[in-house]
DSSP file (Angstrom, degrees, kcal/mol; ACC not computed):
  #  RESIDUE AA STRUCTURE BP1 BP2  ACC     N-H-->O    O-->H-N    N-H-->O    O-->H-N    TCO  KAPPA ALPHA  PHI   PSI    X-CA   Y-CA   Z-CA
    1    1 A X              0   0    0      0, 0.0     2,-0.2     0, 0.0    39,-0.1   0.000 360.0 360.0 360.0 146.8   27.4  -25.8  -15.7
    2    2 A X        -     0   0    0      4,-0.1     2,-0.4     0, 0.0     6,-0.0  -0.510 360.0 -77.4-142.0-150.5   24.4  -24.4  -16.6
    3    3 A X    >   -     0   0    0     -2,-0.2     3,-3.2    38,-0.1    38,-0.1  -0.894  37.4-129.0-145.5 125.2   20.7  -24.2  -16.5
    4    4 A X  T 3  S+     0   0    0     -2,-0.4    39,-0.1     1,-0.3    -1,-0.1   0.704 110.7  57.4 -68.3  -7.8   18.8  -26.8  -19.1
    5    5 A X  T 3  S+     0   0    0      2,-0.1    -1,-0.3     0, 0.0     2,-0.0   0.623  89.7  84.6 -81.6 -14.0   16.9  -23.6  -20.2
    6    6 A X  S <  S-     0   0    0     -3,-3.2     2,-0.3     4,-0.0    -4,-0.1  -0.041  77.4-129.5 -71.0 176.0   19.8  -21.7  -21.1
    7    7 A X    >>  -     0   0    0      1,-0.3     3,-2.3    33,-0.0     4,-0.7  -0.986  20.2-126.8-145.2 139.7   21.6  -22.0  -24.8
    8    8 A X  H >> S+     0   0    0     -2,-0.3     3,-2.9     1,-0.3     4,-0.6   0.877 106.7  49.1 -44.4 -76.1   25.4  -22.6  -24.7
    9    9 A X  H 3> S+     0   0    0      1,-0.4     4,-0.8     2,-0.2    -1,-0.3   0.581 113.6  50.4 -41.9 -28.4   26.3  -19.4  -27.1
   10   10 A X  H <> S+     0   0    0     -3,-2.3     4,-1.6     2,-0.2    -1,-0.4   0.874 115.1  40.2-100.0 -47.3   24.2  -17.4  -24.9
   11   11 A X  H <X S+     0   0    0     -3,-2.9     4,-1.7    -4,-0.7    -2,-0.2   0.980 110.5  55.1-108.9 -66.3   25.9  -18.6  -21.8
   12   12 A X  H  < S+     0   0    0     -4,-0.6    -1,-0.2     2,-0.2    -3,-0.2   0.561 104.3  59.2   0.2 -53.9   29.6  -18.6  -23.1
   13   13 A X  H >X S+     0   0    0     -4,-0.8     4,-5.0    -3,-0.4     3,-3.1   0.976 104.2  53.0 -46.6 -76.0   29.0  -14.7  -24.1
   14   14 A X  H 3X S+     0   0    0     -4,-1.6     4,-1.8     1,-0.3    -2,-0.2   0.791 108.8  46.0   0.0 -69.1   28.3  -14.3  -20.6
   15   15 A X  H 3X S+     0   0    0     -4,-1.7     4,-1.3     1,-0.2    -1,-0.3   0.648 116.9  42.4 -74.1 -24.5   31.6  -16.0  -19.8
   16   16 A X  H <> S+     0   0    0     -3,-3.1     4,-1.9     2,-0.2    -1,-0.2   0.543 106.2  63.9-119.0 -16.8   33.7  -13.9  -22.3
   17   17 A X  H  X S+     0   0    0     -4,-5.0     4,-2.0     2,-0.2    -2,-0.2   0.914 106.3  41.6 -58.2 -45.0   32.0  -10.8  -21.4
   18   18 A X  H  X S+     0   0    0     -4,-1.8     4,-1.7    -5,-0.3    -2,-0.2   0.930 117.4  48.0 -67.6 -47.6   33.3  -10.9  -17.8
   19   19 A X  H  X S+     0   0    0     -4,-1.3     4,-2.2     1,-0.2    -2,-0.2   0.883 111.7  50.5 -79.4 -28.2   36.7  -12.0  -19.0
   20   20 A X  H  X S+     0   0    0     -4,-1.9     4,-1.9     2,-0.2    -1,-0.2   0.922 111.4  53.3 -23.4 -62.2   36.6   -9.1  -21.8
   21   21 A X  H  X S+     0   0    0     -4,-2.0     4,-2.6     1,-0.2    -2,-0.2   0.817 105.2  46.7 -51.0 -50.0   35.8   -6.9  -19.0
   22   22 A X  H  X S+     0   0    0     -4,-1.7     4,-4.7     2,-0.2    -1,-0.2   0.919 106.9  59.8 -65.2 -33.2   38.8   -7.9  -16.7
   23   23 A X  H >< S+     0   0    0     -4,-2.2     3,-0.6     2,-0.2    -2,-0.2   0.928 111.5  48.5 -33.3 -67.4   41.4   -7.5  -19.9
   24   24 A X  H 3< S+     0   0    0     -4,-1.9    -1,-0.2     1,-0.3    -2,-0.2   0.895 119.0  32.0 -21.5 -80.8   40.0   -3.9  -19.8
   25   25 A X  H 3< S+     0   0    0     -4,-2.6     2,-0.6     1,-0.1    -1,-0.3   0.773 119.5  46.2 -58.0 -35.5   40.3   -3.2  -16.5
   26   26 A X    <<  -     0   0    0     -4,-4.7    -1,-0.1    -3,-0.6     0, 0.0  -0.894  61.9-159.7-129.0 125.8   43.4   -5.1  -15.4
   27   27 A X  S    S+     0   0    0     -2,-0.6    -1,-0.1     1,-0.3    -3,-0.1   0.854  94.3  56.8 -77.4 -16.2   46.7   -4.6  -18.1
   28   28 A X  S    S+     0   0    0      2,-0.0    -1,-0.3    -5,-0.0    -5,-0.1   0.921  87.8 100.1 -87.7 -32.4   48.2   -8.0  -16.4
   29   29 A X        +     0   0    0     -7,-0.2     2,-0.4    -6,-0.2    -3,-0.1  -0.084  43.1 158.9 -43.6 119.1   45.3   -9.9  -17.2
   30   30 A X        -     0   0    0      2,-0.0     2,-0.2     0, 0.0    -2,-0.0  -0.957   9.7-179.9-136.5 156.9   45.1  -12.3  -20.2
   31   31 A X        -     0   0    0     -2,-0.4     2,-0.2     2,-0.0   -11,-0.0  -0.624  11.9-172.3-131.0 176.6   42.9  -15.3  -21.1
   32   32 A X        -     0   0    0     -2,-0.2     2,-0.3     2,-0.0    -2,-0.0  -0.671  17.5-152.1 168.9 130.4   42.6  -17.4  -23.7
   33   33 A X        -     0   0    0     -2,-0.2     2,-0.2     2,-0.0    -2,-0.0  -0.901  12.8-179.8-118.4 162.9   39.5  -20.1  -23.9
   34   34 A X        -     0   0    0     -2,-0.3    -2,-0.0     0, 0.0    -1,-0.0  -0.749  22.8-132.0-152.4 110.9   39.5  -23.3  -25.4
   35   35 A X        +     0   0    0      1,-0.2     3,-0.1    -2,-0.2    -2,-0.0   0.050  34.1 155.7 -27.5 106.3   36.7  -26.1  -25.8
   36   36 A X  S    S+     0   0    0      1,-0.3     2,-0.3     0, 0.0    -1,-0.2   0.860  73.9  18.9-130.6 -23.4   37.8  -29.4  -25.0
   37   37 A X        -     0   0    0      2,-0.0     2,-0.5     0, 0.0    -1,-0.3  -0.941  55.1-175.2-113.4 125.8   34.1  -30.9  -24.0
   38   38 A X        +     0   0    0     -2,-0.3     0, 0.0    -3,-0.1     0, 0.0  -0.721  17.2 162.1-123.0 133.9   30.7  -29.5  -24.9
   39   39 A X        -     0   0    0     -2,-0.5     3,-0.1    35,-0.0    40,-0.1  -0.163  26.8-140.7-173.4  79.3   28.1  -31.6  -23.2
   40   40 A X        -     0   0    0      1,-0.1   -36,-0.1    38,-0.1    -2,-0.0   0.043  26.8 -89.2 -50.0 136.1   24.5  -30.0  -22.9
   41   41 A X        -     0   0    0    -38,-0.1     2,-0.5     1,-0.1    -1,-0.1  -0.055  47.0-168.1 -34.5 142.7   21.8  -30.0  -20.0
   42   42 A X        +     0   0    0     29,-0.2     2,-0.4    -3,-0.1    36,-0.1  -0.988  18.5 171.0-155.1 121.0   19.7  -33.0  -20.5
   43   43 A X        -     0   0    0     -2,-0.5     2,-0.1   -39,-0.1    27,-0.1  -0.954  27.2-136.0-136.1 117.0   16.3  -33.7  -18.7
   44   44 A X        -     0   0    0     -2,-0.4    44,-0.1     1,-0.1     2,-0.1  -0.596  40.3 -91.7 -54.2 139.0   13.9  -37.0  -20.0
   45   45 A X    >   -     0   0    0      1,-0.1     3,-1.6    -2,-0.1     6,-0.3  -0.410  25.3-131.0 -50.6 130.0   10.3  -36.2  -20.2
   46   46 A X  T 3  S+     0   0    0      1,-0.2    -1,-0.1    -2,-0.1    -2,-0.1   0.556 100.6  57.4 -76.9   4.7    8.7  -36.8  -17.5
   47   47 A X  T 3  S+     0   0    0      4,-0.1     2,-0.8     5,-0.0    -1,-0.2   0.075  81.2 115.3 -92.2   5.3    5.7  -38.8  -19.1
   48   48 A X  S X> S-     0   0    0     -3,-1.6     3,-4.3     1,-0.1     4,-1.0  -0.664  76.7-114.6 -98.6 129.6    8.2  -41.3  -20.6
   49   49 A X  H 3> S+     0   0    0     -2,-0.8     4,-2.0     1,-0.4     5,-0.2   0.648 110.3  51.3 -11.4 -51.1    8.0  -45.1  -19.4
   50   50 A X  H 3> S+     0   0    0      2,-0.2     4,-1.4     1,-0.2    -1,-0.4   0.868 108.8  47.3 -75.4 -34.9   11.2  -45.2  -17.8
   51   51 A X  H <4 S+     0   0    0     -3,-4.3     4,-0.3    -6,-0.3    -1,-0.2   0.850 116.9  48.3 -80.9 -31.3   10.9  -42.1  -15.6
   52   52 A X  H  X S+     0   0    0     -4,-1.0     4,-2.2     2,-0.2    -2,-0.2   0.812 104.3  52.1 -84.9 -14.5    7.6  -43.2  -14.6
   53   53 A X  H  < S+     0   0    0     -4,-2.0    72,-0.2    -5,-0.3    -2,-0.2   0.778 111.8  48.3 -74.5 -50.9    8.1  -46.5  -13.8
   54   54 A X  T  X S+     0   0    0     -4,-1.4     4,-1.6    -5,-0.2    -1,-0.2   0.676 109.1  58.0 -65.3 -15.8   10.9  -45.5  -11.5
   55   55 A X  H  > S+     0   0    0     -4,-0.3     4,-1.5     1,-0.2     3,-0.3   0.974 100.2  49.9 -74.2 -54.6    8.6  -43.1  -10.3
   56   56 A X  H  < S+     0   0    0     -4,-2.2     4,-0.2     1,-0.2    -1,-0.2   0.597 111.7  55.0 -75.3 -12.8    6.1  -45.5   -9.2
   57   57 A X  H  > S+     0   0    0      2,-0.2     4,-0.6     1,-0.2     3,-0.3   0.969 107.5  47.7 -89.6 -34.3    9.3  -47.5   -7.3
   58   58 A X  H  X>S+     0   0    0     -4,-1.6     4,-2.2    -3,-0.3     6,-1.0   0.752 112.5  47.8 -57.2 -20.2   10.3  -44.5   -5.3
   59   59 A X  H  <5S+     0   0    0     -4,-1.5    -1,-0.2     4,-0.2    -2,-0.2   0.658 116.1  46.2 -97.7  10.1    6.7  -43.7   -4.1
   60   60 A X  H  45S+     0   0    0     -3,-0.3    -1,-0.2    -5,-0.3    -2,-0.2   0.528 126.8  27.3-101.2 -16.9    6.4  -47.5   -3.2
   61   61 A X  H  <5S+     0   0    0     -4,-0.6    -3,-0.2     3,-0.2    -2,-0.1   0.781 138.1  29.4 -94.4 -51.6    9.9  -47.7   -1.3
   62   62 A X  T  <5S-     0   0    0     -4,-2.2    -3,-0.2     2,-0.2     3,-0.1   0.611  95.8-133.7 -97.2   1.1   10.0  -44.2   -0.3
   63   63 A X  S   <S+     0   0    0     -5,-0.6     2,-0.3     1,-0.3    -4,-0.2   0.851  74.6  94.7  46.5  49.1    6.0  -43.3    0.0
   64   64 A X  S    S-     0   0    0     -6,-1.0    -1,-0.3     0, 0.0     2,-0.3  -0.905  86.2 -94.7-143.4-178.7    6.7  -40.1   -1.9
   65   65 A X        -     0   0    0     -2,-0.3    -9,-0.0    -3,-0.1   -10,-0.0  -0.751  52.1-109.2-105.6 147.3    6.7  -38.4   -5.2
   66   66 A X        -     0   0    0     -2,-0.3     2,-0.2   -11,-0.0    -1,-0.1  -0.349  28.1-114.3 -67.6 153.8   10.4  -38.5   -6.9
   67   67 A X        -     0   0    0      2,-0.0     2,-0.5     0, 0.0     0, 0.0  -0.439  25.9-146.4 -58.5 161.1   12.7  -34.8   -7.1
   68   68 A X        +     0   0    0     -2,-0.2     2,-0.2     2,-0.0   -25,-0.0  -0.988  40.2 149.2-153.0 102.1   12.8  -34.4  -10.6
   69   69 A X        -     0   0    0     -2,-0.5     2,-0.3     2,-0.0    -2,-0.0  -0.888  43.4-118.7-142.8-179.8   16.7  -32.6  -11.1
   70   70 A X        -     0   0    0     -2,-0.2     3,-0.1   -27,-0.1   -66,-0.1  -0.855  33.2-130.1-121.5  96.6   19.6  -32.2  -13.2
   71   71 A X        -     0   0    0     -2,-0.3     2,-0.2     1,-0.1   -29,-0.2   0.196  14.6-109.5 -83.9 178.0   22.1  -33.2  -12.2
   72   72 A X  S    S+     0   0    0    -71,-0.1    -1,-0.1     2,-0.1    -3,-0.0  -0.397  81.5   2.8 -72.1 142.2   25.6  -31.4  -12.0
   73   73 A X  S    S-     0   0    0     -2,-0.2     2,-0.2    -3,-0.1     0, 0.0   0.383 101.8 -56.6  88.7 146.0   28.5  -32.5  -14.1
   74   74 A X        +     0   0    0      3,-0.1     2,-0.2     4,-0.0    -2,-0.1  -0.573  52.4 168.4 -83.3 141.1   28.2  -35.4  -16.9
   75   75 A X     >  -     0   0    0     -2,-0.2     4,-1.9    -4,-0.1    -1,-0.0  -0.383  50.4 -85.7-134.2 173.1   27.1  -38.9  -16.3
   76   76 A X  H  > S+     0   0    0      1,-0.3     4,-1.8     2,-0.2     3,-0.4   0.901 120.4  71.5 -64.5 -50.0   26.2  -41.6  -18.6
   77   77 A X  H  > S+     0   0    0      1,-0.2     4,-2.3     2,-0.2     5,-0.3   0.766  97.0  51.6 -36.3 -69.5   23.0  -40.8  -19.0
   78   78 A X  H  > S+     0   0    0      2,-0.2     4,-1.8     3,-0.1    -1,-0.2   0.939 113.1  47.5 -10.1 -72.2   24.3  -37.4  -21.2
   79   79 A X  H >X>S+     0   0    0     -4,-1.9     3,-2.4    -3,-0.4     4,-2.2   0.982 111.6  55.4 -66.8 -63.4   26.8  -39.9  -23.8
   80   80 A X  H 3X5S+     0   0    0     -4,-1.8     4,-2.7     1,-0.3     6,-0.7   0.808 118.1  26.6 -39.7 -45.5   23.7  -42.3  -24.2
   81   81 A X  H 3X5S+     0   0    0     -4,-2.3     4,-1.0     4,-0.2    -1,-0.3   0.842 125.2  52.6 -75.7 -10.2   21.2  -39.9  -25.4
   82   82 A X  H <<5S+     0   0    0     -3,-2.4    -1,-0.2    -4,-1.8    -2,-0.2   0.756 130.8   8.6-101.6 -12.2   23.7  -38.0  -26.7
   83   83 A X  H  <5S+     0   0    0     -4,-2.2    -3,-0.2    -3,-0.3    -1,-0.2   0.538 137.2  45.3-130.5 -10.3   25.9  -40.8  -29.0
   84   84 A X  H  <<S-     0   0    0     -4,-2.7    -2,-0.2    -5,-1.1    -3,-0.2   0.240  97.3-140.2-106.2  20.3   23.3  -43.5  -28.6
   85   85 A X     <  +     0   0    0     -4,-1.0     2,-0.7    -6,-0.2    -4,-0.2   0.678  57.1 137.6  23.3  64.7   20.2  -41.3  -29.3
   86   86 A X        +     0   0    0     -6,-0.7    -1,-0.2     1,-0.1    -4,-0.1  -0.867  22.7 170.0-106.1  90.6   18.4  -43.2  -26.5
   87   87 A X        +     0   0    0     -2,-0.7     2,-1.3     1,-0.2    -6,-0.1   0.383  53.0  79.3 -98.7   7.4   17.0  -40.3  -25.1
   88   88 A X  S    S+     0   0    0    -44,-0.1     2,-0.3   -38,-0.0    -1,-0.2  -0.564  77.4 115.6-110.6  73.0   14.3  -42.2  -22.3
   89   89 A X        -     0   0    0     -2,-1.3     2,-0.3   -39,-0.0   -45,-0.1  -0.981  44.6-174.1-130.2 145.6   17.2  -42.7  -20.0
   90   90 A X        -     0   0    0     -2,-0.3     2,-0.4   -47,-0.1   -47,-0.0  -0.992  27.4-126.1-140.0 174.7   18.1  -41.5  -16.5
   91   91 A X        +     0   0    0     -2,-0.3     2,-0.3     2,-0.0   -20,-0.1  -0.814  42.1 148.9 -98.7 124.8   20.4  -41.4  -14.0
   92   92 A X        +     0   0    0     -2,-0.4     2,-0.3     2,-0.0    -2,-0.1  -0.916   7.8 133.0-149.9 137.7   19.2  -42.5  -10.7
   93   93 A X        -     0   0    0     -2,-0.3     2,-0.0     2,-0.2    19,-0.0  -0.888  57.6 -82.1-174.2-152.6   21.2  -44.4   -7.5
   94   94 A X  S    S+     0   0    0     -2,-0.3    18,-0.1     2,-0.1    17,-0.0  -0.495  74.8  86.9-113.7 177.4   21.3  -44.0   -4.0
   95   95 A X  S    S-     0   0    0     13,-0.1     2,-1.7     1,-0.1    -2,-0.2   0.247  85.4 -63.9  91.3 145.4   23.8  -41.3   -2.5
   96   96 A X    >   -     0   0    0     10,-0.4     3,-1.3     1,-0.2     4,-0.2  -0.530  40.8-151.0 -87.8  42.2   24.3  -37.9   -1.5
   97   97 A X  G >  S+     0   0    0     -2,-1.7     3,-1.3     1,-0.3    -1,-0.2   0.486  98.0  54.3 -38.2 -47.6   23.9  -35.9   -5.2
   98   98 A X  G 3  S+     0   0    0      1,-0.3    -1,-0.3    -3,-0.0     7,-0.1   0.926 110.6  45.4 -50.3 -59.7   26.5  -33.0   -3.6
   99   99 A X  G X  S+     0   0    0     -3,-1.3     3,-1.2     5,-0.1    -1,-0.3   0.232  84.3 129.7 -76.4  -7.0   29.0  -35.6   -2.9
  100  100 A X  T <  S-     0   0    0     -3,-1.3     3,-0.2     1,-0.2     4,-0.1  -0.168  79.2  -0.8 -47.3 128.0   28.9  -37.6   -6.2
  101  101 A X  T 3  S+     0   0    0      1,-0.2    -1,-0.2     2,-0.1     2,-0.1   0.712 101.8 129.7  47.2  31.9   32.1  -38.2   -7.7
  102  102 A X  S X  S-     0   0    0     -3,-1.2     3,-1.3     4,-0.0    -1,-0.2  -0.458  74.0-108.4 -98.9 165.8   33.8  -36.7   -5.4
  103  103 A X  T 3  S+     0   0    0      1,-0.3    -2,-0.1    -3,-0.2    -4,-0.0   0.985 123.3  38.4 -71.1 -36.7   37.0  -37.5   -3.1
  104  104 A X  T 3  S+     0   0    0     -4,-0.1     2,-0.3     2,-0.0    -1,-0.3  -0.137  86.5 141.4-100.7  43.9   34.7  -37.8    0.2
  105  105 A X    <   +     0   0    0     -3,-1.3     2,-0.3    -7,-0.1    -5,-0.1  -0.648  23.7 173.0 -62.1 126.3   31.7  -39.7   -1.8
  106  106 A X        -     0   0    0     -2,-0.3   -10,-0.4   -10,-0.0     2,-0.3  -0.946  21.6-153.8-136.1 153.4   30.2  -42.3    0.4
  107  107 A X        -     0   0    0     -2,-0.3     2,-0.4   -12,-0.1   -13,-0.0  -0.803  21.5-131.4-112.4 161.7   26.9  -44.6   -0.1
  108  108 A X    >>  -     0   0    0     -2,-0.3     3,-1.9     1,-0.0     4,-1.0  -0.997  18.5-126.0-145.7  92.5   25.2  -45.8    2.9
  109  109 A X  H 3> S+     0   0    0     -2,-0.4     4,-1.1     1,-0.3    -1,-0.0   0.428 109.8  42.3  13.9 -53.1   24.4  -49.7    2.8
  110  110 A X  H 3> S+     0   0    0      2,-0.2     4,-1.2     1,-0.2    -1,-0.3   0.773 110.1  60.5-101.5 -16.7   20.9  -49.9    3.4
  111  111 A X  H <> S+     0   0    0     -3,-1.9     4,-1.9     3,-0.2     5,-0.3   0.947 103.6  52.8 -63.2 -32.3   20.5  -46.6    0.9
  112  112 A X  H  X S+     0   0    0     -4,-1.0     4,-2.4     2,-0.2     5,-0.2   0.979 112.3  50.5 -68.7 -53.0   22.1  -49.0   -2.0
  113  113 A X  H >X S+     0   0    0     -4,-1.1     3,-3.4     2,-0.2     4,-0.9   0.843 110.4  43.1 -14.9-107.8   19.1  -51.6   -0.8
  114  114 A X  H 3X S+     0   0    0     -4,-1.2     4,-0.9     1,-0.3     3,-0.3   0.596 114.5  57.8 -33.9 -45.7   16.4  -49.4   -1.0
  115  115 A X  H >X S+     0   0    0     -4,-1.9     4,-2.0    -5,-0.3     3,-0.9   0.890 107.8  42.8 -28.9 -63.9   18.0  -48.2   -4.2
  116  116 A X  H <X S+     0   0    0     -3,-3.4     4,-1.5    -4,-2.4    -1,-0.2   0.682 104.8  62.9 -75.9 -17.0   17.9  -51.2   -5.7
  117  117 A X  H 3X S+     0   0    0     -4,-0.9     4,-1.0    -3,-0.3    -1,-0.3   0.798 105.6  48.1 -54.6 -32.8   14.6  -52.0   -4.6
  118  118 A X  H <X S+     0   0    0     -3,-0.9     4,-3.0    -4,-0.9     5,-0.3   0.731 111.0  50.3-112.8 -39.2   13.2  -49.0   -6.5
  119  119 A X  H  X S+     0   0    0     -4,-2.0     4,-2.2     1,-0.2     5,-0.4   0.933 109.9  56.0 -69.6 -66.7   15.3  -50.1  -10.0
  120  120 A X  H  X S+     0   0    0     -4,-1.5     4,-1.9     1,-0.2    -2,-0.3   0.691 110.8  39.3 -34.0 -46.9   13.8  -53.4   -9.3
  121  121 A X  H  X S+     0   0    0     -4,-1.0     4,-2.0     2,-0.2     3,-0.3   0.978 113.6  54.6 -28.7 -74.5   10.1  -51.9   -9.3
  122  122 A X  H  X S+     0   0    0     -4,-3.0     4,-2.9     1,-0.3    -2,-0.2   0.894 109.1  44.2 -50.3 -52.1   10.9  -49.8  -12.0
  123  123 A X  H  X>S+     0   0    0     -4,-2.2     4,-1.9    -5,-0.3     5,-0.8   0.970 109.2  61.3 -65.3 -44.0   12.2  -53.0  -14.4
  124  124 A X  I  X>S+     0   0    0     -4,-1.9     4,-1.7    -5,-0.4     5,-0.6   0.963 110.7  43.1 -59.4 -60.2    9.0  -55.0  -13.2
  125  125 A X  I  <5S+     0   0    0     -4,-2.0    -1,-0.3     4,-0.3    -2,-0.2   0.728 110.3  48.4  22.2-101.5    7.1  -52.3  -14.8
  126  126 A X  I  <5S+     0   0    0     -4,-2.9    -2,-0.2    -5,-0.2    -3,-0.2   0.921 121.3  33.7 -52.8 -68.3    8.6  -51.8  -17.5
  127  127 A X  I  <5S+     0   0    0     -4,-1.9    -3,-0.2     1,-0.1    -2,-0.1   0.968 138.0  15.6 -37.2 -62.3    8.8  -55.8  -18.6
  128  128 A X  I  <<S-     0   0    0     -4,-1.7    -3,-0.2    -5,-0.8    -1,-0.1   0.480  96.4-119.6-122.5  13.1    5.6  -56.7  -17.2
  129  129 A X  S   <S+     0   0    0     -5,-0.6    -4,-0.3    -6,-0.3     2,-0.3   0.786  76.6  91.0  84.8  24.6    3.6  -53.7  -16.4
  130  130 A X        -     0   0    0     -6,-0.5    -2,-0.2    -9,-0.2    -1,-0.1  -0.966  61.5-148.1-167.8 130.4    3.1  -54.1  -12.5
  131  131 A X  S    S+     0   0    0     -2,-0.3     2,-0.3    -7,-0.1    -6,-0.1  -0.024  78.2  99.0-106.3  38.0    4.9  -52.9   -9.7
  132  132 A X              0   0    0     -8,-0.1    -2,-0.0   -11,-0.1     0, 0.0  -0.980 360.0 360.0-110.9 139.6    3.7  -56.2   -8.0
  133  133 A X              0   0    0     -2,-0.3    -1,-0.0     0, 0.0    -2,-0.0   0.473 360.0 360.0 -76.9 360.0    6.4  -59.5   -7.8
């Protein structure tokens, strides 16, 4: 994983520099890399309908301004923009972002609520321009 400012080739070098290094240094050492998924950092603008719209449901559930992250490890959000060029998408749902998709991942009942309060905002919005029902 890496940083949405970074560029893969740049970051990769990195990676093959250190393992270059250990060959050097260590005679038992050998490597060998191979690509089997490529999947770049990916952030929506934050002026685009969809982000704001959710925005305006967290500060109406949660009386704050949303975190704005990226998260670790690929989600859907990634293959849509990235094979369905629908690039004003994001990932947002209730739960613990360390613990995602992980063996002890839990969600918390009334966070899946409030969660789904906020999508609900967000779609009212978006269809009809309002965050009032």
């Amino acid at each position: 994983r890496f940083l949405l400012e970074e560029d893969l080739d740049t970051v990769k070098g990195e990676v093959t520099g250190i393992l270059d290094r250990l060959k050097r240094e260590r005679t038992k050492f050998d490597y060998e890399i191979r690509d089997l998924m490529e999947v770049l950092p990916l952030m929506t603008e934050r002026d685009a309908p969809v982000v704001k719209a959710v925005a305006q449901g967290i500060m109406a559930i949660f009386d704050r301004e949303p975190d704005y992250v990226i998260s670790p490890g690929t989600y859907d959000q990634k293959h849509i923009a990235r094979i369905g060029h629908i690039y004003d998408c994001i990932a947002y749902g209730p739960g613990i972002l360390d613990l995602a998709h992980r063996p002890d991942e839990w969600v918390g009942i009334a966070d899946m609520v409030e969660s789904a309060k906020v999508m609900a905002i967000g779609l009212n919005v978006l269809l009809r321009g309002t965050a009032a029902g």
